[in-house]
C-alpha positions as CSV (number, residue, x, y, z in Angstrom):
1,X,123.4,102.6,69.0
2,X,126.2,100.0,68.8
3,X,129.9,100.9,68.6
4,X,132.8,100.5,66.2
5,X,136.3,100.9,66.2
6,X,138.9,101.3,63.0
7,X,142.8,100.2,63.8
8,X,144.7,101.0,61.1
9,X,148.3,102.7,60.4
10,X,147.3,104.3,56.8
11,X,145.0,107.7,57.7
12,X,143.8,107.5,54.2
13,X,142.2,104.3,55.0
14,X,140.8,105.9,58.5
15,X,139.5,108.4,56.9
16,X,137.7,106.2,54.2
17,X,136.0,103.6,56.5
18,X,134.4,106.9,58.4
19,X,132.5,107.3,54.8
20,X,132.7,104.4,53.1
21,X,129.4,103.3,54.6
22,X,126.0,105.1,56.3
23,X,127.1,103.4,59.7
24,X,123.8,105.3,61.3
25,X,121.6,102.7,59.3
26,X,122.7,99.8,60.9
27,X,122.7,101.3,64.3
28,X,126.5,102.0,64.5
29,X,128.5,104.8,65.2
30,X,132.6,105.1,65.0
31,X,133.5,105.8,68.2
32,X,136.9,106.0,67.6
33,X,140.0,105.2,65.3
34,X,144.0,103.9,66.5
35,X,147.4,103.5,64.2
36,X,148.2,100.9,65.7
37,X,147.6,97.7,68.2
38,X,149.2,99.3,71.0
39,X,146.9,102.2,70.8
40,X,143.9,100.3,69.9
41,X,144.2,98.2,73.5
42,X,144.5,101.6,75.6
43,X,141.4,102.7,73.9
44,X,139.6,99.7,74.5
45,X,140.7,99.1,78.5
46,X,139.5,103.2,78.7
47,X,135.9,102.0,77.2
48,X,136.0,98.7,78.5
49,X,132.6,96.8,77.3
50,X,131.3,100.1,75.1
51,X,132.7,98.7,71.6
52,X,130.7,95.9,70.0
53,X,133.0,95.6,66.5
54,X,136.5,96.1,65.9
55,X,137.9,96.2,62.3
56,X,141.7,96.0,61.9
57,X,144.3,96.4,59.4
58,X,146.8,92.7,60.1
59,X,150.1,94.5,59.2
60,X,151.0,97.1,61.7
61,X,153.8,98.5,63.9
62,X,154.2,97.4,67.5
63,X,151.5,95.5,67.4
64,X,149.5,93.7,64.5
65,X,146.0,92.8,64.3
66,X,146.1,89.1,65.3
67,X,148.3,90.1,68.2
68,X,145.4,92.9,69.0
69,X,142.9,90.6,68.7
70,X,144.3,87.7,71.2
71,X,145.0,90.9,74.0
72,X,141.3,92.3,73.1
73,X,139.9,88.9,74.0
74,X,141.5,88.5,77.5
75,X,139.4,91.0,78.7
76,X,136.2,91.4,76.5
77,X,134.5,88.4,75.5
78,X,131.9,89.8,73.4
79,X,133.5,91.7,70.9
80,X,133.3,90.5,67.0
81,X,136.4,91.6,65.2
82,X,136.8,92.4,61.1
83,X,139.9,91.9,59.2
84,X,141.5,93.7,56.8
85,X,144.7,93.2,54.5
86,X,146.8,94.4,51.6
87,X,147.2,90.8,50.5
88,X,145.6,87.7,50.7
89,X,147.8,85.3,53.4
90,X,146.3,82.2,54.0
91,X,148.0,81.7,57.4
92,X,147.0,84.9,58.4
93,X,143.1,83.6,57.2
94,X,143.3,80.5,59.0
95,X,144.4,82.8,62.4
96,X,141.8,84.4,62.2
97,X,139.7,81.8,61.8
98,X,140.9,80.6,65.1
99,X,140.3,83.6,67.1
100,X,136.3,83.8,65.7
101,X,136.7,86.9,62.9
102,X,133.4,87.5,60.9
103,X,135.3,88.3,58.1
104,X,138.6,89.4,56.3
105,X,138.3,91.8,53.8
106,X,140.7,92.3,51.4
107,X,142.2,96.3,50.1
108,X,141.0,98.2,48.1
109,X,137.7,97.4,50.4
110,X,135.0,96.0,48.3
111,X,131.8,98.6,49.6
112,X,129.2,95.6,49.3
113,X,131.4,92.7,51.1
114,X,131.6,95.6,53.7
115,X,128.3,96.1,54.1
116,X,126.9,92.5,53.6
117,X,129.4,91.9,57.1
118,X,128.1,94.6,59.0
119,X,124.4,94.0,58.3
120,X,125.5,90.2,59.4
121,X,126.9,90.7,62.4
122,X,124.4,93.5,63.4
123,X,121.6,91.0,63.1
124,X,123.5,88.7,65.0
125,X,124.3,90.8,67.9
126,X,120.3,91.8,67.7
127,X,119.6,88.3,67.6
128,X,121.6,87.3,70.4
129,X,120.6,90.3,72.6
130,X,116.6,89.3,72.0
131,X,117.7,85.9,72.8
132,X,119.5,87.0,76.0
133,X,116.6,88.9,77.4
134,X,113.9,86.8,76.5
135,X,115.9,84.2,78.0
136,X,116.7,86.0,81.5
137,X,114.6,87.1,84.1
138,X,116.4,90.6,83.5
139,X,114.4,90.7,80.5
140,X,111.1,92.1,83.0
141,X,113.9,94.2,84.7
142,X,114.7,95.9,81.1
143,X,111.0,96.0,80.5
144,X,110.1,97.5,83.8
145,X,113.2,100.3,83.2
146,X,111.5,101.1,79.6
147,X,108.3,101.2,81.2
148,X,109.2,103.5,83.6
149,X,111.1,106.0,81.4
150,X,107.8,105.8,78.9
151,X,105.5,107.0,81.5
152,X,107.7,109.5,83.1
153,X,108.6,111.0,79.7
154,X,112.3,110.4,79.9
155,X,112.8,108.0,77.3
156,X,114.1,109.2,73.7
157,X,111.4,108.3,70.9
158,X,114.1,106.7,68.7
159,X,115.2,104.5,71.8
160,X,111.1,103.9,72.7
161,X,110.8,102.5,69.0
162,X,113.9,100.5,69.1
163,X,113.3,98.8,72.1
164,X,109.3,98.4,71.5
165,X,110.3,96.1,69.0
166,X,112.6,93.8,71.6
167,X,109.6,94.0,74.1
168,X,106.9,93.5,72.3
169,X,105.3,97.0,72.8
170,X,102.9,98.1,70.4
171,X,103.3,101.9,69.7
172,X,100.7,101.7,66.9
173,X,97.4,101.9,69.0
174,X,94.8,104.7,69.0
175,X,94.7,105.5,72.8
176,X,96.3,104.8,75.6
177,X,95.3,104.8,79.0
178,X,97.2,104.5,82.5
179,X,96.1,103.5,85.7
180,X,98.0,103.2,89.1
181,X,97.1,100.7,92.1
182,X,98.3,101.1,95.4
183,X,98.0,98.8,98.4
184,X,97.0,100.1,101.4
185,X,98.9,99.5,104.3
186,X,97.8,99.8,108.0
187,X,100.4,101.1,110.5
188,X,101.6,98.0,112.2
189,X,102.9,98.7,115.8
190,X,105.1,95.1,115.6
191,X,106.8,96.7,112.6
192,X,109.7,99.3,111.9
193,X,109.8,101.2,108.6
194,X,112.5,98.8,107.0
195,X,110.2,95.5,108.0
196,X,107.0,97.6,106.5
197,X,109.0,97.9,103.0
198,X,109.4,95.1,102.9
199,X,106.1,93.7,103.6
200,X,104.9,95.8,101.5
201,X,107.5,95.0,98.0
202,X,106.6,90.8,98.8
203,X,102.7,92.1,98.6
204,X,103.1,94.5,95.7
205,X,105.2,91.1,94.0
206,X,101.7,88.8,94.3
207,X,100.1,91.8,93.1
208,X,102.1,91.9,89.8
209,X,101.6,88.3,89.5
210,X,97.9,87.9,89.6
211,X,97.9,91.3,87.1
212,X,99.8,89.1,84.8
213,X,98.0,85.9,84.7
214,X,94.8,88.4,84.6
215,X,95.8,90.2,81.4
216,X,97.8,87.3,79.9
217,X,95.7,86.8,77.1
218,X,95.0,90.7,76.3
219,X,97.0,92.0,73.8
220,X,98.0,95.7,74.5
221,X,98.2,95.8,78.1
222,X,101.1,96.1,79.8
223,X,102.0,95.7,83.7
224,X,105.2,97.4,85.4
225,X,105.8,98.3,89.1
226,X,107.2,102.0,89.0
227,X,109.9,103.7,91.3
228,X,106.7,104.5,93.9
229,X,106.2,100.8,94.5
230,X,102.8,101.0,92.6
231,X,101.5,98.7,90.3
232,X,101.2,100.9,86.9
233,X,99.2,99.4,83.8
234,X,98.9,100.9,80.2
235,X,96.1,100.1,78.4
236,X,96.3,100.2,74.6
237,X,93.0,101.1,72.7
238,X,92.1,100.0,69.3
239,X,89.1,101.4,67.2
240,X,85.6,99.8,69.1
241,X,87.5,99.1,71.4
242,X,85.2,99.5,74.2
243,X,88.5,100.6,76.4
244,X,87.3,102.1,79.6
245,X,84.7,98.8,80.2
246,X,88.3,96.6,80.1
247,X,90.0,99.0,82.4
248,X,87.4,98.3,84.8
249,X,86.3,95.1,84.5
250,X,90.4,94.5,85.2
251,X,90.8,96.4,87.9
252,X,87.5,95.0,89.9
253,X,89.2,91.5,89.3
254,X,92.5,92.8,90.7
255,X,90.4,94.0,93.8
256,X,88.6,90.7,94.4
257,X,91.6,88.5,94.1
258,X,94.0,90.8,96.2
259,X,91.3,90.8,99.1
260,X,90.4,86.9,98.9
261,X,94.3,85.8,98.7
262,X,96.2,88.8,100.6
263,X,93.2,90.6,102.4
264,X,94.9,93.2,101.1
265,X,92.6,96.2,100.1
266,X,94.0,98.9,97.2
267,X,93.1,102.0,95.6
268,X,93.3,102.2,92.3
269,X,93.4,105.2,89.9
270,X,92.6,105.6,86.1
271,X,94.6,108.7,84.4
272,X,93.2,110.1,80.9
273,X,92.8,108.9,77.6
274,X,95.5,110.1,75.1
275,X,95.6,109.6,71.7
276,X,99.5,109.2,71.0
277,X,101.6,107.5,72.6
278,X,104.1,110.0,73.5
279,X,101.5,111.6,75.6
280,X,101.5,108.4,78.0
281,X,103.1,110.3,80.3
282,X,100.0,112.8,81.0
283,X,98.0,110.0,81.5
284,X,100.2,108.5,84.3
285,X,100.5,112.1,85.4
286,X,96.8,112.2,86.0
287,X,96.6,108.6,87.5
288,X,99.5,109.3,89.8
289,X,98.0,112.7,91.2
290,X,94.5,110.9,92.1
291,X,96.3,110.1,95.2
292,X,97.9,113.5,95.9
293,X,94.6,115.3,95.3
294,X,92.1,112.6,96.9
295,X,91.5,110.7,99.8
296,X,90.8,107.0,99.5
297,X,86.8,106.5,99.6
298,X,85.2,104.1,102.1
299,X,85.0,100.8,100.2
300,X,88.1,101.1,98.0
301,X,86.2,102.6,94.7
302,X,88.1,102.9,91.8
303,X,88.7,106.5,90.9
304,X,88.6,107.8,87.5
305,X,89.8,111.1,86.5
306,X,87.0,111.1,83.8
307,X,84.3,110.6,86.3
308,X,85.0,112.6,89.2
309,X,82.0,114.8,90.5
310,X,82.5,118.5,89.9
311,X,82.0,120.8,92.4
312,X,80.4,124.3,91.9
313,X,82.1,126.0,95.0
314,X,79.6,128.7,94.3
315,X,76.6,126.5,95.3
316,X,78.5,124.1,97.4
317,X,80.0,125.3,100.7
318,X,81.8,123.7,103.6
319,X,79.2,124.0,106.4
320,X,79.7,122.9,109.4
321,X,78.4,123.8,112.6
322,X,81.4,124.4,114.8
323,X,80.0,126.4,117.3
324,X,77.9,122.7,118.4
325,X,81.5,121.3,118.2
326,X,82.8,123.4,120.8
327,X,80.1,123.3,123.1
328,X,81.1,119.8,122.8
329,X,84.8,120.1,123.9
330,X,84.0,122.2,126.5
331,X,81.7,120.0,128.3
332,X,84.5,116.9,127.7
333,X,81.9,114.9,125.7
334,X,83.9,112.6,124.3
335,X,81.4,110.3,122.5
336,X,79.3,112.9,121.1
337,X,82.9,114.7,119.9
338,X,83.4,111.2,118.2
339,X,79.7,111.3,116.4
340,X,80.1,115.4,115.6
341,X,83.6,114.2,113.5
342,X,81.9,111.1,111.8
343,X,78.5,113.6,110.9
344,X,80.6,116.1,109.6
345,X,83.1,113.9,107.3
346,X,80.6,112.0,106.3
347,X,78.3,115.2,104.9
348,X,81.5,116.1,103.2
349,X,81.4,112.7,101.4
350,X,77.7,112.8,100.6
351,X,78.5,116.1,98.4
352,X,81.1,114.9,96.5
353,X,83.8,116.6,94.6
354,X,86.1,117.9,97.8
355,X,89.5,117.2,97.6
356,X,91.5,116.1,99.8
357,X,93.0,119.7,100.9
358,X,89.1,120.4,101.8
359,X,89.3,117.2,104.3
360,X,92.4,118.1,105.6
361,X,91.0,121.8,106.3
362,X,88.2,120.3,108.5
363,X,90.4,117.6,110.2
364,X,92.7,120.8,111.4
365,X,90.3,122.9,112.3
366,X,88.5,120.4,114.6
367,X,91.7,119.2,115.7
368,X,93.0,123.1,116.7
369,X,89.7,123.6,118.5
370,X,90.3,120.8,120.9
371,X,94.0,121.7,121.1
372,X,93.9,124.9,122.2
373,X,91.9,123.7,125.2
374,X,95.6,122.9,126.2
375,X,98.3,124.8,128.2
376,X,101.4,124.6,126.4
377,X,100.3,122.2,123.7
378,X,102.3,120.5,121.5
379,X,100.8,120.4,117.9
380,X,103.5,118.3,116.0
381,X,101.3,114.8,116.7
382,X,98.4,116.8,115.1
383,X,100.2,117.9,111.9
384,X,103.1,114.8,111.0
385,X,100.6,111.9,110.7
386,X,98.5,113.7,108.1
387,X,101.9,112.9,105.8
388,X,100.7,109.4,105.8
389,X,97.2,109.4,105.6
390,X,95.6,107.4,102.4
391,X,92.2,107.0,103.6
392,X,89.0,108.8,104.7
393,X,89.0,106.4,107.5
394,X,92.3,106.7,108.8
395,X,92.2,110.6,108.8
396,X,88.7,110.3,111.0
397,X,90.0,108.1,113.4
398,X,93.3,110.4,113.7
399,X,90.9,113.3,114.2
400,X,89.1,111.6,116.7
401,X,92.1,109.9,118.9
402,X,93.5,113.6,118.7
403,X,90.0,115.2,120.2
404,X,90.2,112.4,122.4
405,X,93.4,112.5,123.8
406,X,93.3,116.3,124.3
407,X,89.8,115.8,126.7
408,X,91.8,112.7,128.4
409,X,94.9,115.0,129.3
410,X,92.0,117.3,130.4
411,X,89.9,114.8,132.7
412,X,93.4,113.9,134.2
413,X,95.0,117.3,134.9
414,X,94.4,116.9,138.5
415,X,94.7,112.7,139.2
416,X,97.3,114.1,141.8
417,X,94.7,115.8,144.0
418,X,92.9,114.4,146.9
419,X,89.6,112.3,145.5
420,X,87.5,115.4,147.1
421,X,89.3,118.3,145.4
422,X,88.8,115.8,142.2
423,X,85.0,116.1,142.7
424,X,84.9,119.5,143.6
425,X,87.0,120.5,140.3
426,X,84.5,117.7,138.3
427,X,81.9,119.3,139.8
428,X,83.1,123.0,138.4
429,X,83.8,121.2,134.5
430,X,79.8,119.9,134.1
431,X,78.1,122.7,136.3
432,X,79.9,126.1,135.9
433,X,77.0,127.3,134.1
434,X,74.8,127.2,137.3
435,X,74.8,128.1,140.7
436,X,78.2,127.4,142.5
437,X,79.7,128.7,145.8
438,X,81.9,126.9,148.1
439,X,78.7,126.4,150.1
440,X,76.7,124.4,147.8
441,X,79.5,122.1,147.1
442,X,80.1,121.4,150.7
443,X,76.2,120.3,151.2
444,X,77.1,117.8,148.7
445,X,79.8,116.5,150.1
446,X,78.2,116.9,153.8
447,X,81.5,118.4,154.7
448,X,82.1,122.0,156.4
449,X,82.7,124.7,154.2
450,X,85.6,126.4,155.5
451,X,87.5,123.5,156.3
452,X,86.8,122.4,152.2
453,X,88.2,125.9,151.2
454,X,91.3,125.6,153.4
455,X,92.0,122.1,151.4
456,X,91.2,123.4,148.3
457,X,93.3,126.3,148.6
458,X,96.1,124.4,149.8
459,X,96.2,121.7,146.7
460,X,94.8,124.0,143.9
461,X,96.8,126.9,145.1
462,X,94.1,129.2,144.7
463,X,90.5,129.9,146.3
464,X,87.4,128.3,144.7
465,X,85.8,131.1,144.0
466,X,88.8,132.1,142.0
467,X,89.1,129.0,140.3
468,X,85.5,128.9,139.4
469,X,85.6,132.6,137.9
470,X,89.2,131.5,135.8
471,X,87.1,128.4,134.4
472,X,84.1,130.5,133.3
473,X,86.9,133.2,131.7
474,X,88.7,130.4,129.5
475,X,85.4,128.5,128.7
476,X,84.0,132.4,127.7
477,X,87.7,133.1,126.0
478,X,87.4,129.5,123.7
479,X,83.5,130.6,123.1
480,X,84.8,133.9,121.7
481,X,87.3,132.6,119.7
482,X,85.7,129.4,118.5
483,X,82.0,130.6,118.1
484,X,80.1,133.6,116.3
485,X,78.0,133.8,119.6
486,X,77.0,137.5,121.0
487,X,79.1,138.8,124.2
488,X,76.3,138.6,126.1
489,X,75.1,134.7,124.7
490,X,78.8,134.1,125.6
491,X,78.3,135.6,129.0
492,X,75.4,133.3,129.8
493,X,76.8,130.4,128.3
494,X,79.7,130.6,131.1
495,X,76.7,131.3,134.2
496,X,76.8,134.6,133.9
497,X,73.1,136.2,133.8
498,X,74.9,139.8,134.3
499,X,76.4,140.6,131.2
500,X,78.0,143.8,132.6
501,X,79.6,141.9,135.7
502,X,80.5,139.4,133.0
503,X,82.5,142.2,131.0
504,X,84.2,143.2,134.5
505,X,85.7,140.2,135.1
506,X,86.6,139.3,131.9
507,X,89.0,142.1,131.4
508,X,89.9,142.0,135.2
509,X,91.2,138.5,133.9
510,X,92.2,138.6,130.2
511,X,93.4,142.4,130.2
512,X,90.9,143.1,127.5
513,X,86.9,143.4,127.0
514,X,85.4,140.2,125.3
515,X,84.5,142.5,121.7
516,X,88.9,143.7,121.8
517,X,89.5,140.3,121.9
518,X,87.8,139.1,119.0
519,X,88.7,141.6,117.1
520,X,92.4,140.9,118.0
521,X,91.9,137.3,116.9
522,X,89.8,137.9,113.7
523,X,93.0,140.7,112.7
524,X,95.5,137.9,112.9
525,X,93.7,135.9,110.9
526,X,93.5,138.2,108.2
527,X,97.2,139.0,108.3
528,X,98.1,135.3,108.8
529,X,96.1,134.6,105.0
């Protein structure tokens, strides 16, 4: 709506403009009335640039309406200005004239001269504002603004149809569609946050471009970047339209060109179909929550909400063998850690339908297991990346750089030891499930036993034989936790062929029997839910 002003020192007169016309039908609205000049300028300095017509009354106190206009014009450039007399003066006409007046209307106000000027100078001002955007680049900035407001559903219909016309929107198709596309962008190590923003804006720019040039000649699609920095498109439908084969056919373009000219790949989303257009904003809804719920697929797919695999949880389960994973950890493989996270992601992809909560679960669980290998471990590295993560790719290789890094702080634990308390602990890491005394070691190492205890005690701070019974506890501790293996599988697991000397020194260590403990862990689970 556009906004009027009435000067005039007669109320009757004030009162009459206010219903003399239907101002609403030409997009006006009185936004206020004066007596005088003097009171007309305060109002206008208070609303400075919020009135687009003034009509005044010429013969006033303190301040008449040619003096009103000339003040009005030092500071608003914009305005159009109505006159209105008693008489008919033709110095006061040919003032006017000078100072750019649509009109000067003589009293009693003649209804249909009123209305003719209003209609004038409100096609004029449209005129002018169509001109103005069309001619500006500010014109896409207006565009983009509607756009936005449209999808998000915070755009008033009345102001949607209005402005539809200006932007040549059509509002009169039989479905509409949204998709989102979203570049992905690697961590860059030579780049701070600010730098990456701004990488990523120029990218998202060429982006908008090629979409342009690529839907040019479609009528009913519309391109926008929204306040996420993705590139949004609405797809208007038409009856046999076949809708859905443009969307892709588009979007698979968009891919190509943005990997041959940027090598830039992107995931892209495609929201539901809905049949009005004030639903639009479901559709983005849907679109935009694609990458909430989902993890990008290997090979950049396009994912549509319309075609996404359901799951039955009642048939398909999670299964993973963790128990494998663990035995894993606690013999430091690191490789076959690496090919145990790959296998287990990659079953998860060949059944389809998990989300990306489901990956997430798996990536912590593996992650935990390794972590609690640790003493005093710090789990904020695990947990803050997973913030960030947009593909199935880059959560695997966190997974496996966190596994790795936990059996690296392991392997190094004790770099500050002598090179033959090094070996002896290596020794205890792959072969604590056999035979080992302070005697077999020694033969090894062709040195004499007690002279290897005293060094080991001295460095380690403990015997070896106590060492090697602590390592066999925590390896049986992380079995008992980790795995559903038996005490007594645990018990030879850790080189114990004696369960009941195994039980013995696992509560001479841990305070309670192997069963206690498990039961202890499973009950804080359950209250932890």
């Amino acid at each position: 709506m556009r906004n009027v002003l009435i000067v005039d020192d007669e109320p009757l007169i004030l009162e009459g403009l206010r219903s003399i016309i239907e101002w609403e039908e030409y997009g006006l609205t009185i936004i206020g009335q004066a007596s005088n000049g003097e009171e007309a300028v305060a109002f206008l300095k208070q609303y400075e640039g919020q009135v687009d017509l003034l009509i005044t009354d010429i013969t006033m106190p303190k301040m008449n309406g040619l003096q009103l206009i000339e003040q009005v014009k030092t500071f608003d450039s914009k305005m159009r200005y109505v006159i209105l007399s008693g008489y008919e003066q033709f110095e006061y006409v040919k003032a006017g004239m000078r100072l750019g007046i649509e009109n000067y209307i003589l009293k009693p106000i003649n209804i249909k001269e009123l209305e003719s000027t209003v209609r004038q100078i409100v096609d004029d001002l449209d005129q002018e504002a169509e001109e103005h955007y069309r001619a500006l680049e500010d014109w896409q900035i207006l565009r983009s603004n509607i756009m936005n407001r449209w999808v998000t559903g915070t755009i008033d219909a009345q102001e949607l149809r209005h402005r539809s016309d200006l932007l040549d929107i059509s509002l009169t198709c039989d479905s509409y569609t949204v998709t989102a596309l979203r570049l992905i962008m690697e961590p860059d190590p030579d780049c701070d946050e600010l730098q990456l923003r701004q990488l990523r804006s120029e990218r998202m720019g060429a982006c908008y471009g090629y979409a342009q040039r690529l839907i040019g000649h479609l009528n009913t699609v519309y391109a926008f970047i929204d306040t996420e920095g993705d590139l949004i498109l609405i797809f208007g439908e038409a009856l046999g339209d076949e809708l859905k084969e443009r969307i892709h056919t588009v979007h698979q373009q968009l891919q190509y060109v943005m990997k041959q000219k940027l090598e830039q790949p992107v995931w892209i989303t495609i929201g539901s179909k809905q049949s009005r257009y004030q639903d639009v904003s479901l559709s983005y809804e849907h679109a935009k929550s694609l990458y909430v719920d989902h993890l990008m697929l290997t090979g950049y797919p396009i994912i549509d909400i319309d075609q996404l695999p359901k799951l039955n949880v009642d048939e398909e389960k999670i299964e993973l063998d963790y128990e494998a994973f663990s035995k894993l950890l606690l013999a430091g493989e690191r490789e076959e850690a690496h090919a145990y996270i790959e296998s287990a992601f990659n079953k998860l992809l060949a059944l389809g339908g998990y989300t990306r909560i489901d990956f997430y679960n798996v990536a912590i669980k593996l992650m935990l297991m390794a972590k609690n290998m640790e003493k005093n471990a710090d789990f904020s590295p695990l947990f803050n990346p997973l913030l960030h993560m947009q593909t199935i790719e880059q959560l695997m290789s966190h997974v496996q750089e966190s596994v790795s890094s936990t059996l690296r702080d392991l392997q190094e634990e004790h770099q500050d030891l002598s090179p033959n308390i090094r070996y002896m602990i290596e020794q205890v890491s792959k072969h604590y499930k056999d035979e080992l005394s302070l005697k077999t070691i020694s033969q090894r190492m062709e040195m004499h036993p007690n002279y290897l205890g005293q060094m080991f005690h001295k460095e380690v701070g403990r015997s070896f034989s106590d060492y090697v019974t602590q390592y066999r506890i925590e390896k049986a501790r992380q079995l008992l936790l980790q795995t559903t293996l038996l005490a007594n599988e645990v018990a030879a697991e850790v080189g114990y062929l004696d369960p009941t000397y195994f039980y013995r020194q696992f509560k001479k260590s841990t305070g309670v029997s192997p069963t206690e403990l498990r039961k202890m862990y499973q009950t804080t689970k359950v209250s932890g839910r």
